[in-house]
C-alpha positions as CSV (number, residue, x, y, z in Angstrom):
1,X,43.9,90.0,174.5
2,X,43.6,88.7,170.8
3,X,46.8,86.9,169.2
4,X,47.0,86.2,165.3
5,X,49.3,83.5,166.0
6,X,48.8,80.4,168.6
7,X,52.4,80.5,168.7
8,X,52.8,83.9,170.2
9,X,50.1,83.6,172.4
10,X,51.5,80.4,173.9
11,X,55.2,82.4,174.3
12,X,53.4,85.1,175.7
13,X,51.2,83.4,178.2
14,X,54.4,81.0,178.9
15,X,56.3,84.4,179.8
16,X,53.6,85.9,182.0
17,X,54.1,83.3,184.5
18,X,57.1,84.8,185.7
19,X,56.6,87.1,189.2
20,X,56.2,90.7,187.9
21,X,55.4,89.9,184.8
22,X,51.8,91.1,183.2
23,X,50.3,90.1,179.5
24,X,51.5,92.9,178.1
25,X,54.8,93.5,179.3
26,X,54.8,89.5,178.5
27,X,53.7,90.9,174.5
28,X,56.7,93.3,174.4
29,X,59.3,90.9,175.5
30,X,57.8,88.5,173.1
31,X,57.6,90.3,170.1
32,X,61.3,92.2,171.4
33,X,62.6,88.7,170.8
34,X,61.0,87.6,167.0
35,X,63.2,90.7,166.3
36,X,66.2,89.3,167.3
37,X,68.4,86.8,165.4
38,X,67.3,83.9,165.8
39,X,71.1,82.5,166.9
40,X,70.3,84.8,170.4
41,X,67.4,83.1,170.8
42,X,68.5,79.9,170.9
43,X,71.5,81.1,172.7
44,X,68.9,82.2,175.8
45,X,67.2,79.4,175.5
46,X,69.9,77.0,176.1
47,X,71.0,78.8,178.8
48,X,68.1,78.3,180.7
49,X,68.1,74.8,179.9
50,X,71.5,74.4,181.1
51,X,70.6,76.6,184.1
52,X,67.8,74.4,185.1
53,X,69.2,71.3,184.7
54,X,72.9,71.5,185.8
55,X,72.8,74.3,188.5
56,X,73.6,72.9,192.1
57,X,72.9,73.6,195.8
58,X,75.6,73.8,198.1
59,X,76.0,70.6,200.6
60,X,77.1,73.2,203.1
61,X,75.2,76.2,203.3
62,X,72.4,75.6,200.5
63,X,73.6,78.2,197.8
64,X,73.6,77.8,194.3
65,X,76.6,76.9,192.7
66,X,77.8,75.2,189.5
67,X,79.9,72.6,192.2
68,X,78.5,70.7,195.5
69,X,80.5,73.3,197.4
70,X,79.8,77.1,196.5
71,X,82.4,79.1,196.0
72,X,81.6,81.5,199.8
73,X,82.1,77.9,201.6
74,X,85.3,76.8,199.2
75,X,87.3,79.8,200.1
76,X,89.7,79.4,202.5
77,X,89.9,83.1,203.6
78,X,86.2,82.9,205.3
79,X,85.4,82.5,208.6
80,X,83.6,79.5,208.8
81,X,83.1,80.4,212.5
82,X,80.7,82.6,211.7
83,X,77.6,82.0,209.7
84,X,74.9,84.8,208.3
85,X,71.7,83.0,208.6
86,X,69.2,84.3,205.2
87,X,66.3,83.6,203.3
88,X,67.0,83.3,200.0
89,X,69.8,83.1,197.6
90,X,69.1,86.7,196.5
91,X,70.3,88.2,200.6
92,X,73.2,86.4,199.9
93,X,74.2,88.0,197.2
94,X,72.8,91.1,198.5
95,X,75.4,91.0,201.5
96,X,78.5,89.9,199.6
97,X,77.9,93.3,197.2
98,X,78.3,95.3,200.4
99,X,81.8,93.4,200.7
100,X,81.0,93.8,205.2
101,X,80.5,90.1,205.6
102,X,83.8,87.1,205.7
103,X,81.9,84.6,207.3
104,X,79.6,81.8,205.9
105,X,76.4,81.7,204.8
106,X,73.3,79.4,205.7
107,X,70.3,79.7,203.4
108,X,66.9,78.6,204.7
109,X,65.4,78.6,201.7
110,X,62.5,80.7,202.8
111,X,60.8,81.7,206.6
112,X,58.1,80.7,208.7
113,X,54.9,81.3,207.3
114,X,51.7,79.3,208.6
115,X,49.6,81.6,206.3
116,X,51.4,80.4,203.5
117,X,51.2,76.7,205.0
118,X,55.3,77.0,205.5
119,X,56.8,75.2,208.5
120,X,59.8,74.7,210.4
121,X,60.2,71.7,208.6
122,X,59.9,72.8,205.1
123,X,63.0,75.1,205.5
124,X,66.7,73.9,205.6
125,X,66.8,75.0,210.0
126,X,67.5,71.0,211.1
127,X,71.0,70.9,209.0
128,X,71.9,74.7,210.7
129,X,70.9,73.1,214.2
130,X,73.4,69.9,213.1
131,X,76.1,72.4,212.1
132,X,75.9,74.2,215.9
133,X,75.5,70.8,217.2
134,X,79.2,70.4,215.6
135,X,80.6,72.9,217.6
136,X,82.6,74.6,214.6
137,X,80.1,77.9,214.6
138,X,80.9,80.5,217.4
139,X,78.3,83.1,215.8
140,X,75.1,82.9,214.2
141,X,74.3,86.5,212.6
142,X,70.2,86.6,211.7
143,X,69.5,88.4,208.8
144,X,66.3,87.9,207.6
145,X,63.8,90.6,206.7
146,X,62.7,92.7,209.6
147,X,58.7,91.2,209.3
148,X,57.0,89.2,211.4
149,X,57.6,86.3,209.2
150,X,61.5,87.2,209.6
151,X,61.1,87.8,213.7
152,X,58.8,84.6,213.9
153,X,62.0,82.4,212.3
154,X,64.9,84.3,214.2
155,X,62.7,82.9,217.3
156,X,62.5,79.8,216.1
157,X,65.7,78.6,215.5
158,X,67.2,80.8,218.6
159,X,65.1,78.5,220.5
160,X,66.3,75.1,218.7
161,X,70.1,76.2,219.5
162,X,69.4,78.0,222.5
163,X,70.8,75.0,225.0
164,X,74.8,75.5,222.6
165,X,77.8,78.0,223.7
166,X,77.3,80.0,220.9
167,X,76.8,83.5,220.4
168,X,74.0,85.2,218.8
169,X,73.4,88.6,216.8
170,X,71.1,89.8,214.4
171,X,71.8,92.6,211.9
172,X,71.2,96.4,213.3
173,X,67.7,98.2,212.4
174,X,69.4,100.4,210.0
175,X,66.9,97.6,207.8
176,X,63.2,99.6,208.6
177,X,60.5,97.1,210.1
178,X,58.8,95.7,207.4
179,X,61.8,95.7,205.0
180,X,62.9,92.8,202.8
181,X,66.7,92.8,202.8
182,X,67.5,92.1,199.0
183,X,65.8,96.2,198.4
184,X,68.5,97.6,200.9
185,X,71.0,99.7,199.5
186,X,74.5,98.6,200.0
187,X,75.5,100.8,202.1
188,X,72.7,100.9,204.5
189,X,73.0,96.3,204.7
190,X,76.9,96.9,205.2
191,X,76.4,98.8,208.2
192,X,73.8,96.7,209.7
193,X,76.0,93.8,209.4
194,X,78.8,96.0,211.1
195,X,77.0,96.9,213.4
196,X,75.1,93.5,214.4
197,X,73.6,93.3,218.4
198,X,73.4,90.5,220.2
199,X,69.8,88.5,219.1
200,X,68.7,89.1,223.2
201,X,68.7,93.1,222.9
202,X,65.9,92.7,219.7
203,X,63.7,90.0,222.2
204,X,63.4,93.2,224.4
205,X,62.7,96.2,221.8
């Protein structure tokens, strides 16, 4: 692809770094923008700025949040007895659009991956085991993506907490094998979460 101007080319190759973005969708986002005024620009720019720098992690559960405590863990009307274990911030917000789920949330921050070169250890499962270990959780929903990545974790930390009185589910199948949770409709997750079975019944299936 041939660019008249370094500049573009730079803003172009900067914007086709992010995930689903090609070179030429990249181009048309680009030159969308030299169209606008140039007070929106800025505008978007310092809003990722700010983003990037100022944006938090929860202490608690590990979502994002403009305070050390997210707003889910903050709110006095949740049940912080039971906690929806997920991967990323985007099942999170996935779950609370279905409006199914008052508990707390844990994020791992990703799942088990050795192909990828991802560990136990590289995800946030040591502070969930501490939280069992505190005796304030009586349920612990999994609700990662139904792959073998997703199982693989489920195991894992079942395992790590499987000496505690506490009960385990994981969310129903109405989520196909193979499915990522973030592309379920709403409908479809809020059920699943309804309906949750105890982690044991999916070791047998």
């Amino acid at each position: 692809m041939e660019f008249s101007s370094k500049l573009l080319e730079r803003a172009v190759n900067e914007m086709s770094q992010l995930p689903g973005i090609g070179k030429r969708t990249a181009l048309r986002l680009v030159l969308h923008m030299l169209k606008q005024p140039k007070e929106q620009i800025t505008m978007l720019a310092e809003a990722l700025q700010s983003m990037r720098n100022d944006i938090k992690f929860c202490k608690s559960c590990n979502n994002i949040s403009d305070e050390e405590l997210c707003e889910i863990c903050s709110n006095p009307n949740r049940d912080e007895s039971v906690v929806c274990v997920v991967e990323d911030i985007r099942d999170v917000m996935a779950i609370e659009n279905t409006s199914s789920f008052k508990g707390l949330y844990h994020v791992l921050g990703g799942k088990i991956s050795p192909m990828d070169g991802i560990g136990p250890h590289d995800l946030n499962i040591q502070s969930l085991v501490k939280k069992v270990e505190e005796g304030k959780i009586k349920e612990l929903i999994f609700a990662l993506s139904s792959t073998m990545e997703g199982d693989t974790t489920n195991f894992y930390i079942y395992k790590q907490i499987q000496e505690y009185n506490i009960y385990t589910s994981t969310i129903a199948r109405g989520i196909s094998v193979g499915d990522e949770l973030e592309y379920a409709d709403e409908i479809t997750l809020g059920r699943s979460i309804v309906n949750r079975v105890p982690f044991e019944s999916s070791l047998k299936s």
